[in-house]
Phi, psi and omega in degrees: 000155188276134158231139188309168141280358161301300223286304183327297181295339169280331186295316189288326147348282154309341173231015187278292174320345185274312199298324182319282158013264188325289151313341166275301198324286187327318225262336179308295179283008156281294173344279155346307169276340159314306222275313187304311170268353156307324209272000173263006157301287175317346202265308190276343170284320167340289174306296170335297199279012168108002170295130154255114175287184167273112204294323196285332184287339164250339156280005164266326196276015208253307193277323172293309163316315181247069073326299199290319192276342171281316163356280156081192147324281169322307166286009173073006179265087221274341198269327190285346178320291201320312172315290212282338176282349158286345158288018156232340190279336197285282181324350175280297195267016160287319199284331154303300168315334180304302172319303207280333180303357172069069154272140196261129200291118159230142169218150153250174228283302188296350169287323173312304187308341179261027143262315161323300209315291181300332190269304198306332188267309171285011192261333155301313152339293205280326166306315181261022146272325178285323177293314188267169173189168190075209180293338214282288196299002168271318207282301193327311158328275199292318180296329155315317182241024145299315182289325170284311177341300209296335185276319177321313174276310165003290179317308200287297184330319166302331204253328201264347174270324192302312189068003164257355161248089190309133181234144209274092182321299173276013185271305184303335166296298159317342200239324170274326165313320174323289206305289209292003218251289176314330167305318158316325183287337178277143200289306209221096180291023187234023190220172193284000188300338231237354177260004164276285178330323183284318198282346198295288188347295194304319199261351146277357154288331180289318152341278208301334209270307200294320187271001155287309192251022178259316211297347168322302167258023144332280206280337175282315204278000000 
């Protein structure tokens, strides 16, 4: 059908705020993956001078990362994409650089657990995508692999409160910007898109809060 030009200017009207929209989200998870990935320079010079982290806290985040992101993928959630694939790309290459400097893998009884934890979250994924259908298969999966995450952070969460085990202050800063950064980016706060990221949020802001107001008796000692 012929549209006037009132009715044309009302159509571009009406949709101008959504393409806004649209765009802060998209340019907010680009953002959001810039900041993620500056912040892993400090972290791999960190490694480079002889830091070790905690190995079991990047191979749950690692796995958990590339989930969240064939998630997704799956789901059509294109401007919120960028952060977990940088949460999946980073913990690969940290865990590779560890390889190739041959650093030697120690884990205690809680890293362990939290690697049951990450095999146990993906086999609840595969199960409730073969199985599930509706809300149960996108939420039931992310809340599942909200609970391994969080356990999954414990370790690092631990060297950054304790403060004689160094955690890279400012790397970790850069990374809850990342994360709150990411928030912006989400299309629909009623859909499951929206439960990884807020919980991301939360928990490298703490990270990020612990490695900050900890490092003090770092430098004194």
């Amino acid at each position: 059908c012929n549209l006037s030009p009132t009715a044309q200017t009302g159509w571009y009207r009406s949709r101008g705020p959504t393409i806004q929209a649209s765009l802060f989200t998209e340019f907010a998870g680009i953002f959001a993956a810039i900041l993620a990935l500056f912040a892993a320079v400090p972290y791999t010079m960190e490694i480079c001078n002889g830091y070790r982290p905690s190995y079991a806290t990047w191979i749950v985040w690692f796995a958990v990362g590339t989930t969240v992101f064939v998630f997704h993928l799956q789901t059509g959630a294109e401007d919120s994409i960028w952060l977990p694939l940088m949460y999946a790309v980073v913990p690969l290459w940290y865990l590779a650089l560890l390889v190739f400097l041959k650093a030697k893998w120690e884990m205690d009884r809680l890293e362990c657990v939290c690697l049951t934890g990450a095999g146990a979250s993906w086999l609840i994924w595969v199960l409730s995508h073969k199985f599930g259908g509706g809300v149960l298969g996108e939420t039931l999966p992310l809340f599942a692999i909200v609970v391994v995450d969080g356990t999954g952070s414990v370790p690092t969460i631990r060297r950054a409160w304790r403060g004689f085990e160094f955690e890279n202050a400012f790397s970790w800063l850069i990374t809850g910007l990342a994360t709150s950064a990411e928030l912006f980016a989400i299309d629909n706060w009623q859909s499951a898109e929206a439960i990884y990221p807020t919980y991301l949020a939360v928990a490298m802001g703490m990270i990020a809060v612990f490695a900050n107001i900890r490092k003090a008796p770092l430098v004194a000692a």
